[in-house]
N, C-alpha and C positions, 0 to 999 in steps of 0.2 A: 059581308066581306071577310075574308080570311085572312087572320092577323098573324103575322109574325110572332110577335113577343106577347109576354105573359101581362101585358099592364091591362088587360080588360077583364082578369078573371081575380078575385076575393080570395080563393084559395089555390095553390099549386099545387102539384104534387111534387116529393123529391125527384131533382132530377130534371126537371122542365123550366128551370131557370140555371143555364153553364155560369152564371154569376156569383151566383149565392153559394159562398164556402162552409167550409167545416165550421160548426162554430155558431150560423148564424141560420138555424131553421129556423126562427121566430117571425123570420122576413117572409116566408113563405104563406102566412097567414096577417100580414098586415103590409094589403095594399100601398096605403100611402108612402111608407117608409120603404117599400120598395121601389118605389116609383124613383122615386127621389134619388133615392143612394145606388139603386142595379140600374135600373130601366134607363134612365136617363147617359149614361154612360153605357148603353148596353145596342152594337151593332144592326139588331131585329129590330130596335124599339127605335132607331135611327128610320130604317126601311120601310116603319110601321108610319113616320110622320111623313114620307115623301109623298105613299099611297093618300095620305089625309089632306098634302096643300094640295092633290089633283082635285080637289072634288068641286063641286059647284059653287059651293060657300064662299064669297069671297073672304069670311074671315078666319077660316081654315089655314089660309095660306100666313097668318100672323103664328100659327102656333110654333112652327119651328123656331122662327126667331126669338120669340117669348121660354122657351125650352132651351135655345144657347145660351139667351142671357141670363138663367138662372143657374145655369152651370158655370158660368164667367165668377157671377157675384159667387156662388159657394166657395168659388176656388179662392176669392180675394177674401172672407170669409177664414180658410183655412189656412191661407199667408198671414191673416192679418193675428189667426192665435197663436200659430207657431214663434211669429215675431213678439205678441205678448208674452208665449212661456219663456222663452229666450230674455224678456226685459223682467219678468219677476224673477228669477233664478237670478239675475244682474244685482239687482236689488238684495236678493236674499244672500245672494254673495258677499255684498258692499255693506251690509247690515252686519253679516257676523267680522267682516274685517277690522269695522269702526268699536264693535265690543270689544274684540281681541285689542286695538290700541288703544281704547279708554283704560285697560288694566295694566298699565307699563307708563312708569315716566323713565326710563331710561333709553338714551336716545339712540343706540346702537341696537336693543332691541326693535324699538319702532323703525329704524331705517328694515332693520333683517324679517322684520312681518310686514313692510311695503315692497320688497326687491322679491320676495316669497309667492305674492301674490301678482305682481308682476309677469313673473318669468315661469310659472308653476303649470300646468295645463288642467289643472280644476280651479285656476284662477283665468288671469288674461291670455295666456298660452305665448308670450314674446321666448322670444329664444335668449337674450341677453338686453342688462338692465346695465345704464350706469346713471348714480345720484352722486349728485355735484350739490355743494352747500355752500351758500354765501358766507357763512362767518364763522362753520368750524370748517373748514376744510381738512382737517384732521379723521375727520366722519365719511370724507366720501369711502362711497362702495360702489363697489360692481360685481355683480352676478352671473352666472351664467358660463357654459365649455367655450373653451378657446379652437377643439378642434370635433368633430364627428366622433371619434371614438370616446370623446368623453361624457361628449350627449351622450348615446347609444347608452354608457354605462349606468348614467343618471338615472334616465329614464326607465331602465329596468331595473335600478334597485326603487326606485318609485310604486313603480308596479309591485315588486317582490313584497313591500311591505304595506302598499296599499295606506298613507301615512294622507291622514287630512290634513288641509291645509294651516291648519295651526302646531301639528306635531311637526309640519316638514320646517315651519317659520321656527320653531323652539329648536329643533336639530341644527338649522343653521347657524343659528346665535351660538348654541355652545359650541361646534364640533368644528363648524367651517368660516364663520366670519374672518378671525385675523386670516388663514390662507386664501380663499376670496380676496381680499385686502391685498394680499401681496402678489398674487397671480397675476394680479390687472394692476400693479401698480405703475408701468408704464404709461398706459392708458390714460390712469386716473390725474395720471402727474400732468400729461398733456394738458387733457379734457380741463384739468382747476385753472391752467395758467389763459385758454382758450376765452374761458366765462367771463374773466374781465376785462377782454379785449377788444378795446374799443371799435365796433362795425362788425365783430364777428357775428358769424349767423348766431349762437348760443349769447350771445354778449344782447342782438335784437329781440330774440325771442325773452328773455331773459327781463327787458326792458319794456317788451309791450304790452307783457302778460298774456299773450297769448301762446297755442301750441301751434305747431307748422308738422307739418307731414311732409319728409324731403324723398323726392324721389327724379326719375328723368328730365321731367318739364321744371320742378325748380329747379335743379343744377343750370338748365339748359335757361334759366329766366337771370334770378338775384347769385344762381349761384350759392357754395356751402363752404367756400373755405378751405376747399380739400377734406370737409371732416369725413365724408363716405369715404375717401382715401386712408385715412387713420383708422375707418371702424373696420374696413375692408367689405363695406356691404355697398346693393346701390340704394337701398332705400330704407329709414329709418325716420322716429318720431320722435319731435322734443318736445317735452311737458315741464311748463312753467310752473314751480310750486308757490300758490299764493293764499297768504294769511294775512284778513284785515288791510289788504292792500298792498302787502309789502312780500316783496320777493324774497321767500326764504332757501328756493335752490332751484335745478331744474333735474327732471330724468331725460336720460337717452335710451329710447328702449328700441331696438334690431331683432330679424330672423336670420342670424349669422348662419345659422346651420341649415333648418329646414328653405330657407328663399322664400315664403309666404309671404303675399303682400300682404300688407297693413293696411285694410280697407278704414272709411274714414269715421264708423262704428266703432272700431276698435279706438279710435281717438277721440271719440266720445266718450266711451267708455272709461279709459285712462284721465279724461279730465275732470268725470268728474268722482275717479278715486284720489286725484291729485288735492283736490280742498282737502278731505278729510287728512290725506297725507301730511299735508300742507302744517295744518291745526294741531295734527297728532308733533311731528317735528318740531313746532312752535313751543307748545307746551311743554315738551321734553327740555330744552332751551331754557327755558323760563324757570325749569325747577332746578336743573343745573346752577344756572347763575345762583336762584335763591338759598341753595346747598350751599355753595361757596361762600355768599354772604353769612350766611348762617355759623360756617366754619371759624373764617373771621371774625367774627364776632364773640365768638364761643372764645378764641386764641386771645383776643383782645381782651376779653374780660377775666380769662387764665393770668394772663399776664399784669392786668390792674392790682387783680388778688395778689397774686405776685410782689409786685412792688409794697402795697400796703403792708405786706407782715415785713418788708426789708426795710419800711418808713418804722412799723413798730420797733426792729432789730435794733434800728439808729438812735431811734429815740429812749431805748434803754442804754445802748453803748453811752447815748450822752449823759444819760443819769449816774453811771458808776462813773462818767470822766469828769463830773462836778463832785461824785463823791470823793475820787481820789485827788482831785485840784484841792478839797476843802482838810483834807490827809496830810496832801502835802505841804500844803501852807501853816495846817498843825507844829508840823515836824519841823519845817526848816525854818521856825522863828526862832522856838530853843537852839535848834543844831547852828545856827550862825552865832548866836550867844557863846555856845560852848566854844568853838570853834576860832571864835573870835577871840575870845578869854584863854585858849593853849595858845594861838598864837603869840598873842603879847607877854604871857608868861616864860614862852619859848625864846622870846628877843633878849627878856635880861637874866637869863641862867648864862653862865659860863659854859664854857665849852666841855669842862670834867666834871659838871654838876650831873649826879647819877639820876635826876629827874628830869635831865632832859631827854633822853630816850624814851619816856615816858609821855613826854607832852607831844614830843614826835609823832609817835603812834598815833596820839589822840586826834592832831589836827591830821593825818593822812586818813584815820575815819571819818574823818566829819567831812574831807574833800571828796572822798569816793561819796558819802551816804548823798550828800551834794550831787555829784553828779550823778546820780539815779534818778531822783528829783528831776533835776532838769530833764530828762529823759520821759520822763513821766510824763511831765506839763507840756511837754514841747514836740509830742508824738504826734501825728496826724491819720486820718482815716487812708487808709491802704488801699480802699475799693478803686477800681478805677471806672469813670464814670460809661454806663450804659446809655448811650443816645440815642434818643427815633423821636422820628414826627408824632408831637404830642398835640391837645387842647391845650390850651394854655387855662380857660377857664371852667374847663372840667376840672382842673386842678386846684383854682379857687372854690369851687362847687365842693369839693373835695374834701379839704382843710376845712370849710365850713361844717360840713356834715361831723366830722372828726373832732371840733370844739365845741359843738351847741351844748352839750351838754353842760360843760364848764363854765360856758358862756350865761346859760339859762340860772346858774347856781348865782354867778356873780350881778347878772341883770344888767350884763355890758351887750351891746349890739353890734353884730361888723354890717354895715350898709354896702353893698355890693354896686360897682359902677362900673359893668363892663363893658367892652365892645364886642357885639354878637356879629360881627365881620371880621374878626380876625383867621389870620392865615395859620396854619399847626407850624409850632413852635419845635425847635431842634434841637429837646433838651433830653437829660436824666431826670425822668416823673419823679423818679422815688428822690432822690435827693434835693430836687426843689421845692418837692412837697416837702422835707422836713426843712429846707432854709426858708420856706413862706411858713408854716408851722411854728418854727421857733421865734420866727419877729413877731409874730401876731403876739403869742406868750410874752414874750420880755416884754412887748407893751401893757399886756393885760397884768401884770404881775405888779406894775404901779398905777393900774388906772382905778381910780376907786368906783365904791356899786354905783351901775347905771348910765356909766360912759357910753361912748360910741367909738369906734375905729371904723375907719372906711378903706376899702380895698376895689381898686380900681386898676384896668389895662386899658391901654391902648396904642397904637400902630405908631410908632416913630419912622425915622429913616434908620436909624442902627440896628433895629430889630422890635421887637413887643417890650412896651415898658409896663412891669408890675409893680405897684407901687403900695405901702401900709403907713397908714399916716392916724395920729390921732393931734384933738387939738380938745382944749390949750396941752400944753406941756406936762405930762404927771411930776407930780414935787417928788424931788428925790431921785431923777431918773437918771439913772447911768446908763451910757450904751456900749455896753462890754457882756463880759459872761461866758464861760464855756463855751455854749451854746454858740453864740453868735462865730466865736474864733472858729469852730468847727465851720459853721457854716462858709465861713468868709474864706475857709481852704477848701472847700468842697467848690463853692463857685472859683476859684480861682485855675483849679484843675482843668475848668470846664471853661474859661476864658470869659467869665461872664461878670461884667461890671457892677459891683454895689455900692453904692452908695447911702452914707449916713445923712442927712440935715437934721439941725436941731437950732431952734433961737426960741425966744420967749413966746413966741403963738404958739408954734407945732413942732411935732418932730416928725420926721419918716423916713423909711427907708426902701430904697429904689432899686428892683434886678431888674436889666436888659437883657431879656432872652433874645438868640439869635433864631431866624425863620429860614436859614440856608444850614445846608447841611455842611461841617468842618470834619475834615478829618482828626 
C-alpha cells in the first residue's frame, strides 16, 4: 500500500516532511518523536489512518481513535504547564513581594509596595487600586489614572525606563505617594465613610472576611450600594485584608481604563497576596504604636530626670533658707536689744538734748535692718506649681531610693504600705517629692538608730491619702522647721490638705492628693 505520510520510514529526506521547520532537522532521523509531535497533527498521516480503519483487522479501526485521544491528553498536557508556568511565576512573584515588605516597617511604605504590585503589569496588571484601613484612616491610598491620557503616559514612561517592580514601588513612595493621596481624595473620603456603614456592600465584605467579585449579576442580585456608580466602572473587586482574624482594611481594585474583566484567577490571586498584605500592614502598626510608646516613654523619663535635679534645686534652696533663718535669728536677737535699748533711752532725752538725733538714727536702723529680716524669713517659693497625672507610689518608690542611703547609715527602716490600685494622682512630682522628702527627714532627724517610719497610701473619697507616721513619739520632737513652712506653702498653692497629728503614741503627717484634674 502506498502511504501518504512519512511515519513508516526511519529516515527522510529534507523536504518530504511540509512539517518539519527550520530548526528542527533532528526530527527527520528520529521516528518516534516525529510521529508524535508532525505526523500526528500532519493532514497525510490523517489520510494515512483512514486507508488503515478500511482494512480487515477489526482492530485497525480502534487506531484513530487511540491517535485522537493522545492528541486530546497532549494538548491538556500543554494547558496544564502553561497553567503551572503561569502559577510558578505567581509564586515567584508573591515571594519577592513578601521580601521586599519583610525590609520595611513603615506603613506608608508597605501600603506603596502593595498598591505597586497591585496596579503594575509585571504584577497583577488592575488599572486602579483603593486601600481603605480600619484604624488609621489617615493611610488610606489609591492608585492608579483617573483618565486615558494619563494611563497612556504612565505606561510609557514605564516602558521608557523599564523599572522593576520594586524600583517602580521606591519611586512611588518618594515622588508620588502625598499626590496620589490627594488626586483621589474625593474618592478616599467617600470610600472611609462607606466601610463603616452598616449593610454597605464594603461594610459585608469587610465583616465576613471574604472577597466578592461585583459585576452585572451581583448588582442585578444583593446589589452594590451605588459604589460601581462612585468608581464609574461596571465591575470591580473587593479584597478583605485579614490578620490573625481580624480585619485590618479592605482593597478595591477596577479596570477603569483598559475594561478587562476581572476573571475569578485574578481573585485568587489578589487573595492570596491580601494575607501577606494583611501581616505586612499589621506589623507596620505594631511598630508604630511600639515607637510611640517608646517616645513616651523616653519623654517621661526626660522629664522624671527633670524633676529630680528641680527636687535637688529645692532641697539646696531649703538648705541656704535654714541657713539664712539661723542668720537671721543671729542678728535680730542683738538688733531687738539694741533697738530696744535707743528706744527707751530716746523716751527720757529731752527734746534739745543733742543725743537725741542720734538715738533717732539708731532706732530707724535697727527698724529698717528689722524689716529685711522679716522679709527674709517670710519670703516664699515663687515656682508656680507644674501638674500632670502622676504615680503617686512611684513617688514613694522614689523618695525611698533618694534616702536609703541615709537610711542604711542610721539603721532606721521606712516600711512601705501601699495600695498597687491606685488611680494617677494630679499633682507637682517635683514638689511633693521634696514635701514627702522633708517629713520623712524631720522625722528621722529625732528618731534614734534602728527605728522604723512607715509610709503608706491609699484611696479615700477626697483624693489619695499619703501618709508618714513613726511610733512611739521621738523625745524632743518639734513639728516646725524651714523645711516643713516651705513645704506647707508649696501644698497650699496647690490646694492640697496637710495635716500635723501628734499625742503620746505617734506622730504623722497626712497629704491629700487630688486624682481629678484642677485648674
Amino acid at each position: 500500500m502506498d502511504w501518504n505520510c512519512c511515519w513508516t520510514k526511519e529516515q527522510i529526506e529534507p523536504g518530504e516532511c511540509p512539517n518539519i521547520r527550520e530548526g528542527e532537522d533532528a526530527l527527520r532521523s528520529l521516528l518516534a518523536r516525529r510521529i508524535v509531535e508532525k505526523c500526528f497533527y500532519c493532514d497525510r498521516f490523517r489520510e494515512d489512518l483512514r486507508l488503515v480503519a478500511q482494512g480487515e483487522q477489526p482492530l485497525m479501526r480502534l487506531v484513530p481513535f487511540l491517535i485522537e485521544g493522545l492528541r486530546d491528553q497532549k494538548s491538556q498536557i500543554a494547558a496544564m504547564a502553561g497553567s503551572l508556568d503561569s502559577r510558578n511565576q505567581e509564586i515567584s512573584f508573591l515571594h519577592e513581594l513578601a521580601e521586599v515588605l519583610q525590609t520595611t516597617m513603615n506603613l506608608d511604605e508597605v501600603l506603596s509596595v502593595a498598591m505597586t504590585a497591585i496596579t503594575a503589569g509585571k504584577g497583577f496588571g488592575m488599572n486602579r487600586a483603593f486601600l481603605l484601613l480600619t484604624d488609621k484612616c489617615q493611610h488610606n491610598l489609591g492608585i492608579g489614572p483617573r483618565n486615558l491620557q494619563e494611563a497612556w503616559q504612565t505606561w510609557e514612561e514605564i516602558a521608557h525606563h523599564n523599572y522593576s517592580l520594586t524600583e517602580m514601588a521606591s519611586q512611588f513612595f518618594t515622588t508620588k505617594l502625598r499626590t496620589e493621596k490627594a488626586k483621589f481624595h474625593d474618592i478616599l473620603t467617600r470610600l472611609g465613610a462607606l466601610l463603616f456603614e452598616e449593610g454597605h456592600i464594603l461594610h459585608r465584605v469587610l465583616r465576613d472576611h471574604r472577597p466578592l467579585m461585583v459585576d452585572e449579576r451581583t448588582r442585578a442580585g444583593e446589589g452594590d450600594n451605588g459604589l460601581s456608580e462612585l468608581l464609574d466602572v461596571d465591575s470591580y473587586l473587593i479584597m478583605p485584608l485579614i490578620c490573625r482574624n481580624r480585619a485590618v482594611g479592605v482593597i478595591v481594585a477596577d479596570n477603569y481604563v483598559t475594561h478587562k474583566t476581572i476573571t475569578r484567577q485574578d481573585m485568587e490571586s489578589l487573595e492570596t497576596f491580601g494575607y501577606t498584605v494583611a501581616f505586612a500592614i499589621e506589623r507596620a502598626s505594631l511598630y508604630d504604636q511600639l515607637q510611640e510608646k517608646i517616645e513616651r516613654l523616653v519623654d517621661a523619663n526626660e522629664q522624671l530626670l527633670e524633676q529630680q535635679e528641680q527636687i535637688v534645686r529645692m532641697e539646696k534652696l531649703a538648705l541656704v533658707g535654714e541657713i539664712t533663718s539661723s542668720i537671721a535669728h543671729s542678728i535680730r536677737n542683738p538688733l531687738m536689744t539694741i533697738g530696744g535699748f535707743a528706744r527707751s533711752l530716746l523716751r527720757k532725752k529731752a527734746d534739745d538734748d543733742p543725743l537725741r538725733e542720734h538715738l533717732q538714727s539708731l532706732v530707724t536702723a535697727a527698724q529698717q535692718l528689722d524689716d529685711v529680716l522679716n522679709e527674709v524669713l517670710t519670703s516664699s517659693d515663687s515656682l508656680y506649681p507644674t501638674r500632670d497625672q502622676w504615680d503617686v507610689n512611684l513617688l514613694v518608690y522614689r523618695v525611698n531610693d533618694d534616702l536609703s542611703e541615709r537610711l542604711a547609715q542610721r539603721g532606721i527602716a521606712i516600711r512601705l504600705d501601699l495600695n498597687q490600685n491606685l488611680p494617677m494622682a494630679y499633682i507637682d512630682f517635683r514638689q511633693i517629692t521634696f514635701c514627702v522628702k522633708t517629713i520623712i527627714i524631720n522625722l528621722l532627724d529625732s528618731l534614734p538608730d534602728g527605728s522604723e517610719v512607715t509610709v503608706s497610701t491609699r484611696l479615700i473619697s477626697e483624693g489619695i491619702l499619703l501618709e508618714a507616721s513613726a511610733t512611739p513619739v521621738p523625745l524632743g520632737h518639734t513639728v516646725s522647721g524651714l523645711g516643713l513652712m516651705v513645704c506647707r506653702n508649696l501644698l497650699e498653692k496647690q490646694e492640697i490638705p496637710f495635716v500635723t497629728t501628734t499625742n503620746d503614741q505617734e506622730i504623722s503627717f497626712r497629704i491629700t492628693v487630688p486624682i481629678e484634674r484642677r485648674e
